[in-house]
C-alpha positions, 0 to 999 in steps of 0.5 A: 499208587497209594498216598504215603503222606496220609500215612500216621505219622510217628508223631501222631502215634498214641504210646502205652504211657498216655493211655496208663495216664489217661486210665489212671486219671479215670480210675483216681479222679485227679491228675496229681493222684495218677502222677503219684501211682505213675510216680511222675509229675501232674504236669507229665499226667497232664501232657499225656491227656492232651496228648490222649485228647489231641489224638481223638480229636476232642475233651474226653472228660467234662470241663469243671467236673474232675475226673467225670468223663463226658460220651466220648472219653467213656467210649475212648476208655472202654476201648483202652479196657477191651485192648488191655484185656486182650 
């Protein structure tokens, strides 16, 4: 029988308003720039980053290097590319 509580869990889940941040912030650079196009506050920009990063498990982008992404923030961001286009 299979194990239900390995399932993800809703909580876990990633929605579309984290991924337009987090492909906001690429596209600016600057998280207060995403918040305007957003039209909502850096501070919710920046939840919705953790939140992006919490769910793959590491910084997508480089500490001291705005917007820069680092290996894995470029893969995360090709992959939210190749899904929107689909």
């Amino acid at each position: 029988m299979p194990d239900f509580d390995d399932r993800p869990k809703n909580s876990d889940a990633l929605d579309l308003e984290h991924l337009r941040a987090f492909i906001a912030v690429v596209e600016l650079g600057s998280q207060v720039k995403a918040g305007k196009r957003l039209r909502v506050g850096q501070g919710t920009v920046s939840r919705h980053i953790d939140r992006v990063e919490e769910h793959f498990g590491a910084g997508l982008f480089e500490s001291g290097r705005r917007g820069k992404l680092s290996s894995r923030g470029r893969i995360v961001e090709e992959s939210v590319r190749e899904i929107s286009v689909r």
